[in-house]
C-alpha positions as CSV (number, residue, x, y, z in Angstrom):
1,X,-190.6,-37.6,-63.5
2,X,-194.3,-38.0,-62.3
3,X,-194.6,-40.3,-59.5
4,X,-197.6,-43.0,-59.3
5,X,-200.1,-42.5,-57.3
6,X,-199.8,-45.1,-54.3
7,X,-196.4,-43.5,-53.7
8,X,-198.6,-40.3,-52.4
9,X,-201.2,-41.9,-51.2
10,X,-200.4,-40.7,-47.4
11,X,-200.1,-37.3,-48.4
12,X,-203.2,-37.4,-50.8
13,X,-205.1,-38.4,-48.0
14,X,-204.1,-36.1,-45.4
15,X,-204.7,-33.0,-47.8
16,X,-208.1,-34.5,-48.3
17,X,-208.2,-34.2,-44.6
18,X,-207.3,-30.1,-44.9
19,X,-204.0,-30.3,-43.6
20,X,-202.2,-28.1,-46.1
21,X,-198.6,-28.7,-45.2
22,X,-197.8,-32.2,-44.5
23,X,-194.3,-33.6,-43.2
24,X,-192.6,-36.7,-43.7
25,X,-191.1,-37.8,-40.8
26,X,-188.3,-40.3,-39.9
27,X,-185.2,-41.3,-37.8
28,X,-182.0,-43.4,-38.3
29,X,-179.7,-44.4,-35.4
30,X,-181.4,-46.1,-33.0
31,X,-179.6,-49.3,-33.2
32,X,-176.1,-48.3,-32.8
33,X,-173.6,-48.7,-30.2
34,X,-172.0,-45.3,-30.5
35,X,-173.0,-41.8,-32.3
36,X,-176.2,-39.5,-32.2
37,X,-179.9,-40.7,-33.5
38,X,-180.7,-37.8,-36.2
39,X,-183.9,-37.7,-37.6
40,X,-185.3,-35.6,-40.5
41,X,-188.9,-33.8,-41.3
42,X,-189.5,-33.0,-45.4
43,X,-192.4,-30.8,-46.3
44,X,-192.3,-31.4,-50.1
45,X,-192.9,-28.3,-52.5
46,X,-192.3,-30.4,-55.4
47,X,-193.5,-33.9,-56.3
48,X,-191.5,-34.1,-59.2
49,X,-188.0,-35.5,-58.9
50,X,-185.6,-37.2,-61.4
51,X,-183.6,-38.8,-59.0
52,X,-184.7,-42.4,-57.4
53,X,-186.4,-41.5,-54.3
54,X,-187.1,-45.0,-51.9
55,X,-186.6,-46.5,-48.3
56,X,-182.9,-44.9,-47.3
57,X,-182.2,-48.8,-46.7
58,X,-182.0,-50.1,-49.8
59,X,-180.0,-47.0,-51.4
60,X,-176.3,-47.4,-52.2
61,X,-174.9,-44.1,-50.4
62,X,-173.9,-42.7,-53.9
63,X,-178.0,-42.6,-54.6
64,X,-178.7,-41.0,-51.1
65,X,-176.3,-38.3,-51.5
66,X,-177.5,-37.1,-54.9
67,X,-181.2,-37.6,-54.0
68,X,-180.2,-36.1,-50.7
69,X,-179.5,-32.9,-52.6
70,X,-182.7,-32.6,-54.9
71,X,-184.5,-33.1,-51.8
72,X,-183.1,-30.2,-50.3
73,X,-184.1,-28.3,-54.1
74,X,-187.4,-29.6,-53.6
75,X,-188.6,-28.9,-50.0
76,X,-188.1,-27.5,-46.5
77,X,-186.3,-29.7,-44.3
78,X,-185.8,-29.9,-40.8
79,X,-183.1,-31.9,-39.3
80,X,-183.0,-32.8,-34.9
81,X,-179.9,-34.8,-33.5
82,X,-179.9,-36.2,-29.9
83,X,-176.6,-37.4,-28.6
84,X,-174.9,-39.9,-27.0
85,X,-175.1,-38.4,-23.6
86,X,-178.7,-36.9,-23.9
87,X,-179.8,-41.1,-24.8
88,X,-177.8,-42.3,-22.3
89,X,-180.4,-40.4,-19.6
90,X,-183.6,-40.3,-21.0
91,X,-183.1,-43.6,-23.5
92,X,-183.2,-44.5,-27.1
93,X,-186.8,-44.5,-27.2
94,X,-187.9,-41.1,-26.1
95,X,-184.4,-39.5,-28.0
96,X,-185.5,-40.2,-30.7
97,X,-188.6,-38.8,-30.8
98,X,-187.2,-35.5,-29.3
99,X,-185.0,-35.5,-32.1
100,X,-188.3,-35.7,-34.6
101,X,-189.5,-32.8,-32.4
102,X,-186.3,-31.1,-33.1
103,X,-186.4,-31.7,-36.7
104,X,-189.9,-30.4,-37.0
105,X,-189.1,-27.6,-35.0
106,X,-186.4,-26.6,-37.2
107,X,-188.3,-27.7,-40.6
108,X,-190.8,-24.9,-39.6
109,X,-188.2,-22.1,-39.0
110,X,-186.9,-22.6,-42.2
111,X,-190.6,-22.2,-43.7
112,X,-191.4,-18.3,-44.7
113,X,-192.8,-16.5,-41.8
114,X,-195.3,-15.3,-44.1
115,X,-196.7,-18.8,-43.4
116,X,-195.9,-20.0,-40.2
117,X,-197.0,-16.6,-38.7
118,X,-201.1,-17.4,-39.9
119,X,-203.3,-18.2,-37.1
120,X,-204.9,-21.2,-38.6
121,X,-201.0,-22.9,-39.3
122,X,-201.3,-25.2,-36.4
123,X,-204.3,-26.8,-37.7
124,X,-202.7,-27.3,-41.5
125,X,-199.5,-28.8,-40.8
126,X,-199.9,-33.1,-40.2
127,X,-197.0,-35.3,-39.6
128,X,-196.4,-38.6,-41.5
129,X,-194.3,-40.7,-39.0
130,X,-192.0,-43.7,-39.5
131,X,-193.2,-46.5,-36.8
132,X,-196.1,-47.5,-34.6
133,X,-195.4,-45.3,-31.1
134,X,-194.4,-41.2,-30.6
135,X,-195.0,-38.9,-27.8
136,X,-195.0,-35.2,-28.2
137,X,-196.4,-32.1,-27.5
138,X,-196.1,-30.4,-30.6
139,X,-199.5,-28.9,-31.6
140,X,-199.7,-30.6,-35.2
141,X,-202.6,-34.0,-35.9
142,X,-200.1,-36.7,-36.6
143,X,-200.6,-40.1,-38.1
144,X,-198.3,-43.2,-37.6
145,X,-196.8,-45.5,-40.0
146,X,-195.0,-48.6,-39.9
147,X,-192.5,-49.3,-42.7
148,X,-193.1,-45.6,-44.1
149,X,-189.8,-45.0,-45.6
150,X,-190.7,-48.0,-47.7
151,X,-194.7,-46.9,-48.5
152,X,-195.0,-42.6,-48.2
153,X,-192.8,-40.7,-50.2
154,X,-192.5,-37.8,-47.8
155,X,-191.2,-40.3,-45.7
156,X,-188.9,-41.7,-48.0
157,X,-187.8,-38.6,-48.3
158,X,-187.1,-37.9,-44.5
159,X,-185.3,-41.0,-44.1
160,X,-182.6,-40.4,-47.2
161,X,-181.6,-36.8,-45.1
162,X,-181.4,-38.4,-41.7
163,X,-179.4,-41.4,-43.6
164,X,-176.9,-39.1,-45.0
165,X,-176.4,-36.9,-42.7
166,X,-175.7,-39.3,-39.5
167,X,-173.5,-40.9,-42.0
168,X,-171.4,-37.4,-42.5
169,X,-171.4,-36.9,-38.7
170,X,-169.7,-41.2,-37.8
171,X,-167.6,-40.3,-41.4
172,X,-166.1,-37.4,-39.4
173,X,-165.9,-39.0,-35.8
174,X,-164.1,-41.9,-38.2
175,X,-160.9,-39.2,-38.1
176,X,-161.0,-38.6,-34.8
177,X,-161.4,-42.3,-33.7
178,X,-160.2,-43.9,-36.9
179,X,-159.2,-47.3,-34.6
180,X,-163.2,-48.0,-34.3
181,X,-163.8,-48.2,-38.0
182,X,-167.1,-46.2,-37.8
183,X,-166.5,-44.8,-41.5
184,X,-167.6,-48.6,-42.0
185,X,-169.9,-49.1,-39.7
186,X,-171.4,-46.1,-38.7
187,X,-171.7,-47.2,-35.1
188,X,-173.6,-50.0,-35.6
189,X,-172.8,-53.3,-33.6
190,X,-171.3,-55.1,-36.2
191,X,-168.4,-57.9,-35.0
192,X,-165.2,-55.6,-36.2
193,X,-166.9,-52.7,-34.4
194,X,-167.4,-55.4,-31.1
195,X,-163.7,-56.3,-31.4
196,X,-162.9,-52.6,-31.4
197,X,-164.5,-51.8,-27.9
198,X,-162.6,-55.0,-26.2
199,X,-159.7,-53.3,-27.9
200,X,-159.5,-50.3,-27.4
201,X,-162.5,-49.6,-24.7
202,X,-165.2,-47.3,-25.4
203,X,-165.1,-43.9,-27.0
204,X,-166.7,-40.8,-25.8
205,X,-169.3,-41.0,-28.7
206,X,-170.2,-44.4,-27.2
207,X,-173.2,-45.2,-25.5
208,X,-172.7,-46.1,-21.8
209,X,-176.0,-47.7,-21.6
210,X,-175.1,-50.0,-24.3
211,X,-172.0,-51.6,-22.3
212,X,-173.5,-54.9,-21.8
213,X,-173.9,-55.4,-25.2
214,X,-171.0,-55.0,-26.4
């Protein structure tokens, strides 16, 4: 179905600007006690989708795994994941935005070289980022957005892949570690995943900077 226009306002405005190829970008993860912060960069060839597309937050994961899909119909996709021990040494805050780096990174291998390999690329690509801070040296004009996944679509868009596919990664650390319950709670610090820790200790996907919060 045709989307509204507010809902591409961001990236109407950035093509007005010339930038040809423009990224959503987003992260989930931050707030955990245990797991990876994965983020996600979407470069949309089609604007058209028939599944709901909105803020990864107020999806039931049965509607971010099938939009999750069509995204992947519908655009090049990057995904970066830092880990527990990477965060642990350089922090939360500047992990996650390698991980954004990392997703970008990888959203622009999977792009035809025929593309990528033009000399005027650089100066077509802009980033649409989730929040009101990010550092990096990536050669790309960037512009900053706080509560994106809830106003750009691209966005949107990048925070429904990084949603789901964090979720896969604590769904499958859930069989390893099944005594956390982090199919549940995906690593967040939720009062049954508190209990766990005084249980049972910490895991090895658990943040050691994060011990005096638990």
């Amino acid at each position: 179905m045709p989307l509204a226009p507010q809902r591409l306002l961001y990236e109407t405005q950035a093509q007005t600007r010339g930038l040809r190829f423009v990224f959503g970008v987003d992260e989930v993860g931050r707030g955990p006690l245990a797991g990876p912060v994965v983020a996600a960069a979407v470069c949309l060839r089609d604007f058209e989708f028939k599944n709901k597309i909105n803020d990864s937050k107020k999806m039931s994961p049965r509607a971010r795994e099938v939009a999750f899909h069509e995204i992947f119909e519908k655009a090049y996709v990057g995904i970066g994941i830092i880990g527990e021990n990477a965060i642990d040494l350089v922090n939360i805050l500047n992990a996650s935005h390698l991980a954004m780096e990392m997703a970008v990174k990888e959203l622009i291998r999977r792009m035809p070289s025929e593309i990528v390999q033009v000399d005027s690329f650089s100066r077509q690509v802009g980033l649409l980022i989730d929040g009101n801070i990010f550092r990096t040296e990536l050669p790309y004009s960037y512009q900053l957005i706080v509560g994106g996944d809830a106003k750009c679509f691209s966005i949107a868009c990048a925070s429904i892949v990084a949603k789901v596919y964090r979720d896969r990664v604590l769904n499958w650390y859930d069989k390893i570690f099944p005594q956390y319950g982090f199919a549940q709670h995906k690593g967040y610090p939720t009062e049954s995943h508190r209990l766990a820790v005084q249980k049972y200790g910490t895991s090895i996907i658990h943040r050691k900077t994060f011990h005096g919060a638990v």
